[in-house]
C-alpha positions as CSV (number, residue, x, y, z in Angstrom):
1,X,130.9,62.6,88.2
2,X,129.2,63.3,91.1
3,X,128.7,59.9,92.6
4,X,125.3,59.3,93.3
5,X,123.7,56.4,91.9
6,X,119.9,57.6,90.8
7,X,118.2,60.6,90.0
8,X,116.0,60.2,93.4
9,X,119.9,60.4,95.4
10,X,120.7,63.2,93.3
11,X,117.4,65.0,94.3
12,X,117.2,64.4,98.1
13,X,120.8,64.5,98.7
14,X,121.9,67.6,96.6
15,X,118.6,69.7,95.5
16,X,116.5,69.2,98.7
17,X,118.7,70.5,101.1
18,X,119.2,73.9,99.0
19,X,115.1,74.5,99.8
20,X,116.2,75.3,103.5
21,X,117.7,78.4,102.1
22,X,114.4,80.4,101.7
23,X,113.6,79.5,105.3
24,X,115.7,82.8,105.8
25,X,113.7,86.1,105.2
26,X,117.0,87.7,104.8
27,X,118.0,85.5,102.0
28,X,117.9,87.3,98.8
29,X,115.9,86.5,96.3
30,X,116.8,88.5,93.0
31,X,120.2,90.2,92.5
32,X,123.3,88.2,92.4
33,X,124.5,85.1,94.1
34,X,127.8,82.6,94.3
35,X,127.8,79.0,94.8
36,X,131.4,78.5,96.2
37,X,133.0,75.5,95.6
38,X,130.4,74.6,93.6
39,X,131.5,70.9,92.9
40,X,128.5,69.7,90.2
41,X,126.6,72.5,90.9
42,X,123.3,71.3,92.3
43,X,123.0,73.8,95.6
44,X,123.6,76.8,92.8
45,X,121.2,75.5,90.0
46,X,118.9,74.4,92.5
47,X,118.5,78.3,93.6
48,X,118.8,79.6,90.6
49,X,116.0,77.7,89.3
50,X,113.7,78.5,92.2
51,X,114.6,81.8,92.4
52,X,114.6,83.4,88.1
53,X,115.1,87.0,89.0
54,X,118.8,86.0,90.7
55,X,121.8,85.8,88.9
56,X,123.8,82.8,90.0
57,X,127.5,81.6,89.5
58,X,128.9,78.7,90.2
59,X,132.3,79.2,91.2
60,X,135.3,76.6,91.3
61,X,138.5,76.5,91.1
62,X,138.7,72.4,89.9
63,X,138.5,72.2,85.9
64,X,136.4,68.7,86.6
65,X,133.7,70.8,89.0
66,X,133.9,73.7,86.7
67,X,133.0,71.0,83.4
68,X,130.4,69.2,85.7
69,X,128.5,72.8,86.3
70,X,128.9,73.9,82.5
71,X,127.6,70.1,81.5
72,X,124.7,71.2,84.2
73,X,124.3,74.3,82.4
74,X,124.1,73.0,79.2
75,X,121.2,70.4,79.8
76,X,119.0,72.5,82.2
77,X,119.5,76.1,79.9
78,X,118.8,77.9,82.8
79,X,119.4,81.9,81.6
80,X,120.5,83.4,84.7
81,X,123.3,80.3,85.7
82,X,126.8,81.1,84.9
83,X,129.8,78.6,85.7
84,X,133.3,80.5,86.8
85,X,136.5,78.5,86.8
86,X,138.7,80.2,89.4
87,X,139.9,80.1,92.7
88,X,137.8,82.6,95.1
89,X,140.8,82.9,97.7
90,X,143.5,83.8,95.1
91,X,141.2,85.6,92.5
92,X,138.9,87.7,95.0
93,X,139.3,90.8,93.0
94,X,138.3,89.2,89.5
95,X,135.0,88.8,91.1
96,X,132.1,91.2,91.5
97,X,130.4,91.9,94.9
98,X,127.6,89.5,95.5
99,X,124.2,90.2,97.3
100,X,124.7,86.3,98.6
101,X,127.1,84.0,99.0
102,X,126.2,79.8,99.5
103,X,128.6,76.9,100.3
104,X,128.1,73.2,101.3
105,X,131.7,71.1,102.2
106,X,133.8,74.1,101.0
107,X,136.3,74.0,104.0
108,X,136.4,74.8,107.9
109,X,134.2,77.2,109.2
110,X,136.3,80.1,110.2
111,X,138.0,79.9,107.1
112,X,135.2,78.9,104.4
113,X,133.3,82.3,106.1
114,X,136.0,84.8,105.9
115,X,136.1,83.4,102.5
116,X,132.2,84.1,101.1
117,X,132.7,87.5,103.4
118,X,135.4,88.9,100.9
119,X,132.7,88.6,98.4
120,X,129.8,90.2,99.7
121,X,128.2,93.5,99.5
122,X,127.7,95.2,102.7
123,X,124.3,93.8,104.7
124,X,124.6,91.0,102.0
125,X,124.0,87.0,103.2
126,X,125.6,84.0,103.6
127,X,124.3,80.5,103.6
128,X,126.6,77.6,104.8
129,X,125.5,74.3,105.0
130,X,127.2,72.1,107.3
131,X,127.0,69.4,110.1
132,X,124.6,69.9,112.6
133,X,126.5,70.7,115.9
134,X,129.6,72.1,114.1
135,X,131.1,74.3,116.8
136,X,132.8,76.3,114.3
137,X,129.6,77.8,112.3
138,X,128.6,79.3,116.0
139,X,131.2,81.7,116.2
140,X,131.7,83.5,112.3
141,X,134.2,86.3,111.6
142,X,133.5,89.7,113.5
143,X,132.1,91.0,109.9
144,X,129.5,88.5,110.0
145,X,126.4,88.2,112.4
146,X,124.5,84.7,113.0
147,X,120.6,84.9,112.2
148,X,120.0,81.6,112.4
149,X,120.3,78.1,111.7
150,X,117.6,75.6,109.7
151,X,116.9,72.3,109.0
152,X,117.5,70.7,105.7
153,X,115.5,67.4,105.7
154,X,118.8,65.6,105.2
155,X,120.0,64.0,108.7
156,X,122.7,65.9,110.3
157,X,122.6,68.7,107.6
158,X,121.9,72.3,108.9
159,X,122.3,75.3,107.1
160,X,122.9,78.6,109.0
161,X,122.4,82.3,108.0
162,X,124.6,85.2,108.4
163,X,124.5,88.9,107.4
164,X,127.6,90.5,106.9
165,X,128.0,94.1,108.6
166,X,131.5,95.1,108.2
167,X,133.4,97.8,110.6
């Protein structure tokens, strides 16, 4: 399902990179959190894991992402990982506020961060992985100010941080 070819891929490719996340002091790390687009659910689980005392949801609106997650679920029985099949942009208001908000390939910037911002508490976070050098992660929505940006130790994968402070 998710096309890598060995557990090692899996790791470096799809677990590792969620580590640069708690280079962010800001980052939360107990309360609740939403892997958006969540595809197979390895950014989510990976944080979830890591960091017990957070609630996480992986949150899709694909039924093959959403099965992929709740097969994730299944094997690792992690207690505070929780698969949500819906879509975020249509559904906003079937979803509770969220002290972070995480994405990786969800969709352009602009619009992938006025997204997770319609889900956050205020002062919450947002992480968004994404190319390294992608114009459009320099410049978020007002609501949203940039702290940062970090290296994943995957080539050309960043992830930047944002708090959202809305008006």
């Amino acid at each position: 399902m998710s096309g890598y070819e060995s557990p090692h891929e899996v790791l470096a490719r799809a677990m590792a990179p969620a580590l640069a996340y708690f280079a962010f002091a800001e980052a939360p790390r107990s309360g609740h959190l939403a892997d958006l687009g969540a595809g197979i659910g390895a950014l989510g689980a990976t944080l979830a894991i890591l960091a017990p005392e957070m609630s996480v949801h992986l949150i899709d609106r694909a039924q093959r992402a959403f099965t992929a997650c709740e097969l994730l679920i299944g094997r690792l029985q992690v207690a505070n990982l929780r698969a949500r099949l819906l879509d975020a942009e249509r559904q906003a208001a079937n979803l509770p506020a969220y002290d972070a908000v995480v994405f990786r390939a969800l969709a352009p910037g602009p619009e992938a961060l006025a997204l997770a911002s319609q889900l956050l508490v205020p002062e919450g976070f947002v992480a968004a992985w994404h190319r390294e050098g992608d114009a459009s992660f320099r410049d978020p929505p007002s609501a949203l100010r940039l702290l940062g940006s970090a290296q994943t130790g995957l080539e050309g994968l960043v992830v930047s941080g944002y708090r959202f402070c809305p008006h």
